[in-house]
Every structure is written in structure tokens, then in C-alpha cells.
C-alpha positions in Angstrom: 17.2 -94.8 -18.2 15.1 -92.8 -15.3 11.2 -92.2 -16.0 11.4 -89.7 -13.6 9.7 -86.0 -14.1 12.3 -82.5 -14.0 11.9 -81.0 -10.7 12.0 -77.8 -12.7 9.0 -75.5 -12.2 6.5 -75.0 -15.6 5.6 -71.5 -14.6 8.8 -70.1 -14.9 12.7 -70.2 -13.0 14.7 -67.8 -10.8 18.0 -69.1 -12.3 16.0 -68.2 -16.3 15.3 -65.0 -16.1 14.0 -65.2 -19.8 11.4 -68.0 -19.2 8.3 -66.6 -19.0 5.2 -67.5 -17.1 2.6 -69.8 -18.0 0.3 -68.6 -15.6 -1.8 -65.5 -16.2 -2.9 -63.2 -13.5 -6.5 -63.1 -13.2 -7.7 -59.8 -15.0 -9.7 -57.1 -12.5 -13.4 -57.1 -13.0 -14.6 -54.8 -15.8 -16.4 -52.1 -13.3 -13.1 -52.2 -12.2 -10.9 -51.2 -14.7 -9.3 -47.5 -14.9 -10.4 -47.7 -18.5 -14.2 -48.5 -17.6 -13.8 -46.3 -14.6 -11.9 -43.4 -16.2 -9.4 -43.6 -13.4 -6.3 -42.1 -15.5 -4.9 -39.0 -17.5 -3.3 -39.1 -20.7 -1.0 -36.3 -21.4 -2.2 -34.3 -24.3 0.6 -31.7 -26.5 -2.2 -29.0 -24.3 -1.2 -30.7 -21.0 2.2 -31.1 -22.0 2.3 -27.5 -22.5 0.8 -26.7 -19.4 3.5 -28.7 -17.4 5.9 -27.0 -19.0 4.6 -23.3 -18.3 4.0 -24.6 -14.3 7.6 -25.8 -14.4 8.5 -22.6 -15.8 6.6 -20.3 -12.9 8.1 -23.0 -10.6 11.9 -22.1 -11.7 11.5 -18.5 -11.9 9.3 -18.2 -8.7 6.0 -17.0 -10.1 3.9 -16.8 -7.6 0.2 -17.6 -9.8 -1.1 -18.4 -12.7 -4.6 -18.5 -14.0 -5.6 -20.9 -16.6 -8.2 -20.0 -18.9 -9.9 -21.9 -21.6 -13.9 -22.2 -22.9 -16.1 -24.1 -20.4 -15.7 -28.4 -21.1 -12.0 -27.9 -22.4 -10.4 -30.2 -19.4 -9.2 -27.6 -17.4 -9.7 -29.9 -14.4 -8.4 -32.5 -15.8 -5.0 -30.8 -16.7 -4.5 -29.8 -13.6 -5.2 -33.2 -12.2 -2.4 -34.3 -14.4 -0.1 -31.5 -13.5 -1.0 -32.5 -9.4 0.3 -35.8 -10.3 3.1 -34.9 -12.1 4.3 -32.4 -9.4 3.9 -35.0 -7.1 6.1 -37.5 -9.0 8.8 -34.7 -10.3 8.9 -32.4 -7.0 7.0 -33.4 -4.3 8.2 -31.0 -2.0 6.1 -28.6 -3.9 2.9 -30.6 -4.1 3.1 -31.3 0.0 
């Protein structure tokens, strides 16, 4: 009978796929989180809607559209989400 240790890794194996890791990957520093530094955009039904109507002017050629809304509404960030979104769906139009 051997004593001797599994060459097998403990953090995981190429030929397991399923294994998991046992080591974690160090987390960012707090001040740098896009949580803690607002650095994302969640798509609300509003921005959703707004997406579609762009995707809309986009198929039928519209040349403009205004978007309207009372001051502290997020126009700016819905449009920041549509950039993105253009820029992930059609990039030739966001160039």
C-alpha cells in the first residue's frame, strides 16, 4: 500500500469540468465596485420602451427623434443605455 499524495490539483481539473474551484478571486475594493460607483444601467419597462421606438426609427429610417420627459426623469441615463445597446446590437450605427 503507497502513502503517496494524488497528483490531482485541489483547485479544480481540465479533464472535470464540473469541479469547481476552491479558490476565490479576490473581490475589487469597495470604491471600486460599479455598485458603489454607479458604473452600470439597468434596463427599466421605460428604457425598454425607448430601445424599442429607436429600433423602430432605425428600421423605417427616421431621421430624429426627441425625447421628452420632466426634468430628473433619467433621460440621460436612457440614452446611455440605448448608446450601449446600439453599440452591442448594431454597431455600424453607433460608429
Amino acid at each position: 500500500m503507497s502513502t503517496a499524495r494524488p497528483t490531482r490539483p485541489l483547485h479544480g481539473n481540465i479533464a472535470d469540468p464540473f469541479k469547481t474551484s476552491n479558490i476565490l478571486s479576490p473581490s475589487p475594493p469597495f470604491h471600486l465596485h460599479p455598485l458603489t460607483r454607479r458604473h452600470y444601467r439597468v434596463a427599466t419597462a421605460a428604457i425598454e420602451a425607448l430601445v424599442d421606438l429607436v429600433n423602430h426609427c432605425l428600421r423605417v429610417r427616421i431621421p430624429g427623434a426627441l425625447v421628452y420627459a420632466r426634468p430628473r426623469m433619467g433621460k440621460t441615463h436612457a440614452i446611455d443605455y440605448v448608446a450601449l445597446h446600439l453599440a452591442i446590437h448594431n454597431p455600424v450605427v453607433s460608429q
